[in-house]
TIVO-2410 file (N, C-alpha, C; in nm, 3 decimals):
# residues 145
REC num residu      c1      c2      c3 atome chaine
REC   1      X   0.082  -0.118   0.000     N      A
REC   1      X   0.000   0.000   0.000    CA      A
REC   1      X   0.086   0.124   0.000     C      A
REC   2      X   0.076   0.209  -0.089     N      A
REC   2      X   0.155   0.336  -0.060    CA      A
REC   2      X   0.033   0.460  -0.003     C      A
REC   3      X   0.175   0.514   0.079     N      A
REC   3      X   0.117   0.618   0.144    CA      A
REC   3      X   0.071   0.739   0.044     C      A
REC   4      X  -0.080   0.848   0.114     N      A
REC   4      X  -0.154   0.941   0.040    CA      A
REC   4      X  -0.040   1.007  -0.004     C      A
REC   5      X  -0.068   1.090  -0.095     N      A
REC   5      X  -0.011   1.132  -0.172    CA      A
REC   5      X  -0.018   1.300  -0.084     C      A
REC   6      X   0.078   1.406  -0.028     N      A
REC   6      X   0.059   1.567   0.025    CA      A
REC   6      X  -0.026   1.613  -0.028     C      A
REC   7      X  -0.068   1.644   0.079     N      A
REC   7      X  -0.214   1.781  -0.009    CA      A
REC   7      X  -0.137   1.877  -0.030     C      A
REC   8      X  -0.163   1.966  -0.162     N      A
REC   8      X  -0.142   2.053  -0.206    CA      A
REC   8      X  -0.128   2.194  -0.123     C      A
REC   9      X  -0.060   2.295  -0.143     N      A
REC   9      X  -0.068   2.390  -0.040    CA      A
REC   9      X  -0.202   2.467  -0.064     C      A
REC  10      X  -0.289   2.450  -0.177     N      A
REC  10      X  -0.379   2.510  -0.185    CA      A
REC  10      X  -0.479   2.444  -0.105     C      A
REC  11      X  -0.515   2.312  -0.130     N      A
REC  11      X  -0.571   2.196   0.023    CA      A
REC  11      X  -0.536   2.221   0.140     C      A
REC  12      X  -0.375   2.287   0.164     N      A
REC  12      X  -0.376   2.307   0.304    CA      A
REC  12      X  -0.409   2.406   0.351     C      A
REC  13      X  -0.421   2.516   0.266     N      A
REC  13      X  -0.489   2.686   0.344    CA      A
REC  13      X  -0.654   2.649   0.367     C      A
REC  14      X  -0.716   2.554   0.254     N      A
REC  14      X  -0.802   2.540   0.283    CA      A
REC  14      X  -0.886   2.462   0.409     C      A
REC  15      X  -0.819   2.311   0.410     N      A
REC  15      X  -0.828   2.272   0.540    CA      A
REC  15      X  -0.793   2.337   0.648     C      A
REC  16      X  -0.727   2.459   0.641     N      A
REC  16      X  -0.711   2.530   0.765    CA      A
REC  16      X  -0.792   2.653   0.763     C      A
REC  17      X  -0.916   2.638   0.705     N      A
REC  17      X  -1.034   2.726   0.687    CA      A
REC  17      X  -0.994   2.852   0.666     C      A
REC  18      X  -0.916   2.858   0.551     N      A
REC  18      X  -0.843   2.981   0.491    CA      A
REC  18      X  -0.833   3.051   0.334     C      A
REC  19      X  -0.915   3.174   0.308     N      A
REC  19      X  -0.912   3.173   0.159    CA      A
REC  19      X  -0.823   3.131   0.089     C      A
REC  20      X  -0.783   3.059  -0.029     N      A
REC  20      X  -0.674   3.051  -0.102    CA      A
REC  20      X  -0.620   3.172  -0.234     C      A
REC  21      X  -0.536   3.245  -0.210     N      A
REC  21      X  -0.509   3.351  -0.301    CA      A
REC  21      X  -0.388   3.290  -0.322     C      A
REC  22      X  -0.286   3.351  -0.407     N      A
REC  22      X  -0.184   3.380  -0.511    CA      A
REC  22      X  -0.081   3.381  -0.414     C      A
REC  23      X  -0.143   3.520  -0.334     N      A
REC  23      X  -0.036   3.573  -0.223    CA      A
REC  23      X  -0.004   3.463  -0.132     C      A
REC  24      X  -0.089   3.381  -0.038     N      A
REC  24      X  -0.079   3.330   0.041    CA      A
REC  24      X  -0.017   3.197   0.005     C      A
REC  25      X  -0.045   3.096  -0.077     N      A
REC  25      X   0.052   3.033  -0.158    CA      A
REC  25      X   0.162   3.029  -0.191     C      A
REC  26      X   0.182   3.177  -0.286     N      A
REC  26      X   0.334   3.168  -0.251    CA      A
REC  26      X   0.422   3.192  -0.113     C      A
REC  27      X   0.333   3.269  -0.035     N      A
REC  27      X   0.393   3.285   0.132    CA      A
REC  27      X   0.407   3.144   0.173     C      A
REC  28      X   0.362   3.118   0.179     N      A
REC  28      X   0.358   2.936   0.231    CA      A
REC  28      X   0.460   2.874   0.180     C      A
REC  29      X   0.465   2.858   0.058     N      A
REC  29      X   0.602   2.802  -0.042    CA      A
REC  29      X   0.668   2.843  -0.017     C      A
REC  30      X   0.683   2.961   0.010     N      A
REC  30      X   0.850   3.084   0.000    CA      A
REC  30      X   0.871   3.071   0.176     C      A
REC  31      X   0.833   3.044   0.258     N      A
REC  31      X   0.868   3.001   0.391    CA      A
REC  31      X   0.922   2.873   0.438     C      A
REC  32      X   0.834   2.790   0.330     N      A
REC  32      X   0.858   2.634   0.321    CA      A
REC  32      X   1.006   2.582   0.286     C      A
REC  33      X   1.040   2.677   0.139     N      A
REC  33      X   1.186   2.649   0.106    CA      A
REC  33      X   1.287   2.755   0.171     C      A
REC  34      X   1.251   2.850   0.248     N      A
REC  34      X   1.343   2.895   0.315    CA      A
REC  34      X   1.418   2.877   0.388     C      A
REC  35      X   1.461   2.889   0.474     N      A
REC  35      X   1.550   2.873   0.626    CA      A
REC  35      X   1.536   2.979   0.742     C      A
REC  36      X   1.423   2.941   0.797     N      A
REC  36      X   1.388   3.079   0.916    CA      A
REC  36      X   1.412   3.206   0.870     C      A
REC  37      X   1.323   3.277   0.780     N      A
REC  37      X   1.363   3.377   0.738    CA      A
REC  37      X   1.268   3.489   0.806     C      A
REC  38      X   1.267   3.616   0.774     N      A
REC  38      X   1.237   3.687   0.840    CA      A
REC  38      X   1.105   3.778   0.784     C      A
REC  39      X   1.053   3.877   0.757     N      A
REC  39      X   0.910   3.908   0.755    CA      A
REC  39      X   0.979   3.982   0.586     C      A
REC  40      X   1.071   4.047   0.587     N      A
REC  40      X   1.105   4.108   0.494    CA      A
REC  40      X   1.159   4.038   0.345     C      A
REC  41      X   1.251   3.889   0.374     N      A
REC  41      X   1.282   3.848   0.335    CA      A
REC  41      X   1.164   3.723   0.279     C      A
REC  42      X   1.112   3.697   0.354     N      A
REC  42      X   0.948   3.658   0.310    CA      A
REC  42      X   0.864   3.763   0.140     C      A
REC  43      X   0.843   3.878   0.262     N      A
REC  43      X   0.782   3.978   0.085    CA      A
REC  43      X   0.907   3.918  -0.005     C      A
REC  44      X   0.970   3.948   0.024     N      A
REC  44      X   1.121   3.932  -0.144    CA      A
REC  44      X   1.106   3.839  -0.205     C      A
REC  45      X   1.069   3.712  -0.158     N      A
REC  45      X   1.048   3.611  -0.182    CA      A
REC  45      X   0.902   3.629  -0.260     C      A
REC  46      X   0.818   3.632  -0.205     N      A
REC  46      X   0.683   3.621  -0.233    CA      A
REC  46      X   0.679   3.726  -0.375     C      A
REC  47      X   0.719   3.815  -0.356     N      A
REC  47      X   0.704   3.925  -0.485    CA      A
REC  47      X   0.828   3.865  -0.574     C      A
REC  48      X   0.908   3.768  -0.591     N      A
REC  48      X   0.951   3.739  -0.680    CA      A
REC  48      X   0.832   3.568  -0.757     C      A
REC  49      X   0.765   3.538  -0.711     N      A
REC  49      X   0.700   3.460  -0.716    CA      A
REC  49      X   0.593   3.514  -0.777     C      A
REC  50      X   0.483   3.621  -0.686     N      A
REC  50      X   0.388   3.692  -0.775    CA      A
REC  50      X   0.355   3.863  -0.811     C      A
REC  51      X   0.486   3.859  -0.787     N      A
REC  51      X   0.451   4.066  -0.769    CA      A
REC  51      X   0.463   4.130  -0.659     C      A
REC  52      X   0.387   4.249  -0.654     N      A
REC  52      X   0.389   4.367  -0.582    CA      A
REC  52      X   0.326   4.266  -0.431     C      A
REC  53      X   0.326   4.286  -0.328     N      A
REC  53      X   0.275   4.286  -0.211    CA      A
REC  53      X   0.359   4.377  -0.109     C      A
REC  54      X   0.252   4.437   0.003     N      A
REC  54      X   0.284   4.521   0.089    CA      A
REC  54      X   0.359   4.403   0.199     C      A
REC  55      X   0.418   4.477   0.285     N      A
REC  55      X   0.463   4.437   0.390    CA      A
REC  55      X   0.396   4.427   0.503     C      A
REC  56      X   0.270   4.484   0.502     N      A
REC  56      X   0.188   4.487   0.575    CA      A
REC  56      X   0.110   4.382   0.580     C      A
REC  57      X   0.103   4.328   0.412     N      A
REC  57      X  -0.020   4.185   0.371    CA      A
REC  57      X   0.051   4.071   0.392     C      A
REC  58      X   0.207   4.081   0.414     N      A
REC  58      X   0.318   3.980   0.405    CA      A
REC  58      X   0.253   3.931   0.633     C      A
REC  59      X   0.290   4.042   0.660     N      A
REC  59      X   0.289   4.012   0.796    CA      A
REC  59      X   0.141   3.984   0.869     C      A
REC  60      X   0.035   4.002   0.779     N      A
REC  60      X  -0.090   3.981   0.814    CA      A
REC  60      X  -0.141   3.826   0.803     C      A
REC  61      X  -0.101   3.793   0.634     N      A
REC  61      X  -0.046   3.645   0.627    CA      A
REC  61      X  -0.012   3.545   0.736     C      A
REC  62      X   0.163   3.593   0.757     N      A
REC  62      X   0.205   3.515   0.836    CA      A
REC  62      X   0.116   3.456   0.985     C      A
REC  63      X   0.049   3.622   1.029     N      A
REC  63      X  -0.015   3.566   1.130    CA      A
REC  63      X  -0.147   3.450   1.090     C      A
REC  64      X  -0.221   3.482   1.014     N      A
REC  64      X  -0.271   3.411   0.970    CA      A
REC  64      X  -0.242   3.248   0.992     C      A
REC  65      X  -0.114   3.231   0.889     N      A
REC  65      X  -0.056   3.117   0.887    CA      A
REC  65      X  -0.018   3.069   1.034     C      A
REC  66      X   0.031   3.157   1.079     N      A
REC  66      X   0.072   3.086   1.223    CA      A
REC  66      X  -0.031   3.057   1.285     C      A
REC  67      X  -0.155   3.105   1.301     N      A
REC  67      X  -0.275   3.104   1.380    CA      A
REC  67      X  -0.288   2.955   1.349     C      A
REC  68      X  -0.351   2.906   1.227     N      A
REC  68      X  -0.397   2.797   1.149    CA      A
REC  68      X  -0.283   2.678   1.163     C      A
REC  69      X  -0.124   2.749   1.224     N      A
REC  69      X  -0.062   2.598   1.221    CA      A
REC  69      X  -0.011   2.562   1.106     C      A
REC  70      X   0.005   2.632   1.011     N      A
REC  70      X   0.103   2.585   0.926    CA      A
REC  70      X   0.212   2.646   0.877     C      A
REC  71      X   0.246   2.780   0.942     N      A
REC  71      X   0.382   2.796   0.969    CA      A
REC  71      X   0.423   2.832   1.106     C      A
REC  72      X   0.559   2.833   1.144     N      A
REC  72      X   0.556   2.875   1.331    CA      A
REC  72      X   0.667   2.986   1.300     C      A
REC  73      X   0.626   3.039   1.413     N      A
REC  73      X   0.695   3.205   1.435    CA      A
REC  73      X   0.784   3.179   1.535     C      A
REC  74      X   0.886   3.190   1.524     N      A
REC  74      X   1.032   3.172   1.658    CA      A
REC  74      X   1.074   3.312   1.671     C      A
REC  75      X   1.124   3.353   1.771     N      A
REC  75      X   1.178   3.507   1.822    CA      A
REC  75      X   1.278   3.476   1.897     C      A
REC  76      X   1.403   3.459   1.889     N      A
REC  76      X   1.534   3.461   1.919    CA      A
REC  76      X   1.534   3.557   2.033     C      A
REC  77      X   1.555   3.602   2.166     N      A
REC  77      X   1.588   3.715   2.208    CA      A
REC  77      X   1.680   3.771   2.181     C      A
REC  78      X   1.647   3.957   2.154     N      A
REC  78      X   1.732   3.991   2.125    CA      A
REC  78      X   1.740   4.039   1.942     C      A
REC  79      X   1.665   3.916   1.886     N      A
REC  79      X   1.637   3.886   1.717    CA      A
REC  79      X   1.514   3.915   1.673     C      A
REC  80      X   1.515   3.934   1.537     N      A
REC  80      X   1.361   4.003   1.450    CA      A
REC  80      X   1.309   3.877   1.466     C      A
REC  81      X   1.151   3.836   1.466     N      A
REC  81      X   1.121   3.689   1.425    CA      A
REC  81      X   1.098   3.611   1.317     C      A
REC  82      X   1.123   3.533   1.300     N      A
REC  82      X   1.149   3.424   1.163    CA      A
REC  82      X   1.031   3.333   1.200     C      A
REC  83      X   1.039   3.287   1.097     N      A
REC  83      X   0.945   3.196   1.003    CA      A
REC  83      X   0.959   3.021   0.950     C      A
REC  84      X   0.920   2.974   1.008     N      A
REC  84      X   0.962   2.859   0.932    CA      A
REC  84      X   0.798   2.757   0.895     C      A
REC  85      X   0.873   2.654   0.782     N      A
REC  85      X   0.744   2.542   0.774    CA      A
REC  85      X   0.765   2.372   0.857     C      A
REC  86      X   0.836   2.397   0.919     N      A
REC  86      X   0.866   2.288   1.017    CA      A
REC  86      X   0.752   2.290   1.125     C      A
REC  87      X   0.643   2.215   1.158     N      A
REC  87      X   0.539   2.255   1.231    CA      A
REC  87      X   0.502   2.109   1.285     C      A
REC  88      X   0.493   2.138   1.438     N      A
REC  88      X   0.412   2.009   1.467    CA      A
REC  88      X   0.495   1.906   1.551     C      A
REC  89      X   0.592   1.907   1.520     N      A
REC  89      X   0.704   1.852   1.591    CA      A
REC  89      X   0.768   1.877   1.721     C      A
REC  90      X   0.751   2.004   1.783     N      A
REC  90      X   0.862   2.060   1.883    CA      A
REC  90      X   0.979   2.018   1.881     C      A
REC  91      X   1.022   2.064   1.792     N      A
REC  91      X   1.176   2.057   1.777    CA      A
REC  91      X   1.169   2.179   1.833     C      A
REC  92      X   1.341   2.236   1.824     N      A
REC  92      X   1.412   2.298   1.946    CA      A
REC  92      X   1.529   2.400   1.800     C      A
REC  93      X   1.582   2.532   1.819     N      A
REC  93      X   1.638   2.609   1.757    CA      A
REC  93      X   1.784   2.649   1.825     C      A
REC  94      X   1.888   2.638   1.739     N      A
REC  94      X   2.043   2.688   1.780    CA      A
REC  94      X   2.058   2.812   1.715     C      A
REC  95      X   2.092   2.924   1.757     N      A
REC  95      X   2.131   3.073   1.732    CA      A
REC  95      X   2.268   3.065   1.778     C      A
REC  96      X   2.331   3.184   1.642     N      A
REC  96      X   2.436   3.218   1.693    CA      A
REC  96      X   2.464   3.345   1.664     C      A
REC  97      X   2.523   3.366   1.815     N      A
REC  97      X   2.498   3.497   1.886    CA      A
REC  97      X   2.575   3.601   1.792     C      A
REC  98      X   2.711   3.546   1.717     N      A
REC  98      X   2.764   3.671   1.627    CA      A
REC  98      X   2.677   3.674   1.502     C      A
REC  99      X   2.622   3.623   1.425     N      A
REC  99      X   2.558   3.595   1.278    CA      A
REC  99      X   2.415   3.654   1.301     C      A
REC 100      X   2.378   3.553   1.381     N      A
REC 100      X   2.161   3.512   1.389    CA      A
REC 100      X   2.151   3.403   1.346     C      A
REC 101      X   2.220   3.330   1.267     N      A
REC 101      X   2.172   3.222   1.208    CA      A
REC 101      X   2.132   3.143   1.263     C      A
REC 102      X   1.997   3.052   1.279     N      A
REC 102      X   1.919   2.981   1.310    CA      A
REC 102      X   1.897   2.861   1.248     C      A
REC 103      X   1.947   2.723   1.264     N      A
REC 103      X   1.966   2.635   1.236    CA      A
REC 103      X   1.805   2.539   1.332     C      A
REC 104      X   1.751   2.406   1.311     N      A
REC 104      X   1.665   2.309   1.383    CA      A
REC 104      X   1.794   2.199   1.430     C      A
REC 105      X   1.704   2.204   1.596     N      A
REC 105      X   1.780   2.078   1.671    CA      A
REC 105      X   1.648   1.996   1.720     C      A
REC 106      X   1.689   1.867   1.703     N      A
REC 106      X   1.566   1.783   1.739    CA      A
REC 106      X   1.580   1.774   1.876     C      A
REC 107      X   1.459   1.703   1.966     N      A
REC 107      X   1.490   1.691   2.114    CA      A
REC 107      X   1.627   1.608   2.130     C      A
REC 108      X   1.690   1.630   2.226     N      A
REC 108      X   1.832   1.552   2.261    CA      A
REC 108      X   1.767   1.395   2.305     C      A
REC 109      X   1.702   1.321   2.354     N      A
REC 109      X   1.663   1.195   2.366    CA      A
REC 109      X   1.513   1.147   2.390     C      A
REC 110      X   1.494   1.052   2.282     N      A
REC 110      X   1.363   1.004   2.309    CA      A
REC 110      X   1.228   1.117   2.188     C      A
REC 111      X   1.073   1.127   2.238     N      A
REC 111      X   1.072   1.134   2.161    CA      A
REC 111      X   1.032   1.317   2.166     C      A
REC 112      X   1.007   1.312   2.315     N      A
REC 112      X   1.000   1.491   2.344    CA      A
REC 112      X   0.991   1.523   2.474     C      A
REC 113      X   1.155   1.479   2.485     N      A
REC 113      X   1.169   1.477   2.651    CA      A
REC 113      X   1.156   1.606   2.717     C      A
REC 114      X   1.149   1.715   2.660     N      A
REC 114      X   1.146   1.813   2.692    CA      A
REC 114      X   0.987   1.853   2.741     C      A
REC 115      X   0.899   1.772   2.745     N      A
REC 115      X   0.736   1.771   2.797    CA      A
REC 115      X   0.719   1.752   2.881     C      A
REC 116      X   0.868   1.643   2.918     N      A
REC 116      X   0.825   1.652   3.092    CA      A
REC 116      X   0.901   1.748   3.171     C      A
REC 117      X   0.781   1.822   3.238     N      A
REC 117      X   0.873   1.921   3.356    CA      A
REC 117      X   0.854   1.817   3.457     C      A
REC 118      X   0.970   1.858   3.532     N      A
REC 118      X   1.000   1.850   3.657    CA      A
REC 118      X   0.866   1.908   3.715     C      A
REC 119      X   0.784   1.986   3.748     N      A
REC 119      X   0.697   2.002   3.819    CA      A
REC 119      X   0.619   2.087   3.724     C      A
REC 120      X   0.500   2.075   3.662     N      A
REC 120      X   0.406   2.095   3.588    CA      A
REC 120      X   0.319   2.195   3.621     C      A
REC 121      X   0.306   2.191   3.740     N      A
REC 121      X   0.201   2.315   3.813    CA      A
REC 121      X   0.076   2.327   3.764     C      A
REC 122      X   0.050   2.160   3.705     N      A
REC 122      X  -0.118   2.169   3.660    CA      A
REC 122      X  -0.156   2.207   3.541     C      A
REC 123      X  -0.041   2.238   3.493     N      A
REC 123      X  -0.071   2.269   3.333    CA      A
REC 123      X  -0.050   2.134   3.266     C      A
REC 124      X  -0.111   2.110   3.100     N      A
REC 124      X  -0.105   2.027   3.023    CA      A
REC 124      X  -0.029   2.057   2.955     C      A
REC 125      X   0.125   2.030   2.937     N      A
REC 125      X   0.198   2.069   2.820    CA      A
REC 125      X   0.198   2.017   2.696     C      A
REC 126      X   0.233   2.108   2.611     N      A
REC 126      X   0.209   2.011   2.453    CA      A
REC 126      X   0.318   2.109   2.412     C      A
REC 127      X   0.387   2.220   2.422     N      A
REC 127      X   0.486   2.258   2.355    CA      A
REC 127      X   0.617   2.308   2.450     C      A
REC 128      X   0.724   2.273   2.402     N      A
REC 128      X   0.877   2.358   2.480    CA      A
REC 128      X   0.927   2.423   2.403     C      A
REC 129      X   1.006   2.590   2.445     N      A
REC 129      X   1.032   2.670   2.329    CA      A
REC 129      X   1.204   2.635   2.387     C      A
REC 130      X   1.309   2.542   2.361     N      A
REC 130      X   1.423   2.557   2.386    CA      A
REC 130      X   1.494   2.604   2.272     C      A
REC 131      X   1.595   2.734   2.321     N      A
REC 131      X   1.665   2.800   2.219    CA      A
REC 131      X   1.801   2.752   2.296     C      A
REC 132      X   1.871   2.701   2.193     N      A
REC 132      X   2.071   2.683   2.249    CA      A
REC 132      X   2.141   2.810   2.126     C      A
REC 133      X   2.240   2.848   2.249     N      A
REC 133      X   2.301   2.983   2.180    CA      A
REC 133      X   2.452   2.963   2.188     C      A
REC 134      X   2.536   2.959   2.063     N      A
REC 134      X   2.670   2.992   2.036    CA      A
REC 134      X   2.699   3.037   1.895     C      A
REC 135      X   2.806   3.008   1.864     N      A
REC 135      X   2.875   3.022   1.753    CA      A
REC 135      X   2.842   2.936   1.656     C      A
REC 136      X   2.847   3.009   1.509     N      A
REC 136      X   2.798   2.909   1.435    CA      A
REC 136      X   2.956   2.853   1.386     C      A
REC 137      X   2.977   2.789   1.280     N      A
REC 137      X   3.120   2.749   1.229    CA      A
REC 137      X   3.164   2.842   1.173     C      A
REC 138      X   3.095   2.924   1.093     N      A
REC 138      X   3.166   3.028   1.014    CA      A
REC 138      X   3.212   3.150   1.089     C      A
REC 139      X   3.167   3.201   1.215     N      A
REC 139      X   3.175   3.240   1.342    CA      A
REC 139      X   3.262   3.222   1.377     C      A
REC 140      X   3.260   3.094   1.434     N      A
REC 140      X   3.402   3.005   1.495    CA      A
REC 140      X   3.514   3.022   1.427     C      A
REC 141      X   3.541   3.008   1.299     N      A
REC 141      X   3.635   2.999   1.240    CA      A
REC 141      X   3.726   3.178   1.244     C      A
REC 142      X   3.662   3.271   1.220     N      A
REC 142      X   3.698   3.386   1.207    CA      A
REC 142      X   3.728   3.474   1.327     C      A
REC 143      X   3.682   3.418   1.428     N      A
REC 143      X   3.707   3.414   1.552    CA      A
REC 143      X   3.866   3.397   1.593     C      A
REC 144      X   3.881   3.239   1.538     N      A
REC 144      X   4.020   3.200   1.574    CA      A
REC 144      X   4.121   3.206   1.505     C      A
REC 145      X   4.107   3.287   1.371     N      A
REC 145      X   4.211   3.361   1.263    CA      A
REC 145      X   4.270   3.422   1.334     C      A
***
């Protein structure tokens, strides 16, 4: 038996009870193949895909998208917030502190050890925001020139 075949990103704005336009499509795509990019670098993207869009419709989008769960918004402290299509998982983000660059780290063991607190205080957890912060390699390297 092979597995369904991805719904389309136009299936997925829709299952996430969301008009489907031009704009939002390519926002979705252009986040999807990115690498945590940022609100600006999003429009650039998107207007090379379909044209003119404001920055205003870029960031109205995103919330959108983030609301609905199919893209997630990370904020580095300290950093503008980025964008990614990695969703659903709680995975975990490495910054580095000279660049920004923002790389995905999966949980360190098991399958999301990071759910269990030590003491819960009655809450139901379902997400951990862990950020690890150093140097990236290219960092590192220029560093020790």
């Amino acid at each position: 038996m092979s597995a369904s075949p991805r719904p389309t990103t136009a299936e997925e704005l829709r299952g996430a009870g969301l008009r489907v336009t031009a704009a939002r499509v390519a926002l979705l795509e252009t986040v999807r193949d990115g690498d945590h990019l940022g609100a600006e670098a999003i429009a650039s993207g998107v207007r090379d895909r379909v044209g003119h869009i404001s920055l205003q419709a870029v960031y109205e989008a995103l919330h959108a998208l983030t609301e609905a769960g199919l893209v997630r918004r990370i904020e580095p402290a300290g950093h503008p917030a980025r964008y990614e299509g990695r969703v659903g998982d709680n995975h975990h983000h490495i910054v580095c502190r000279s660049c920004g660059a923002v790389a995905d780290v999966d949980c360190a063991v098991g399958d999301a050890p990071c759910l269990t607190a030590s003491d819960d205080h009655g809450f139901a957890i379902d997400e951990a925001e862990v950020v690890y912060w150093g140097l990236c390699p290219g960092c590192s390297t220029g560093r020790s020139s």
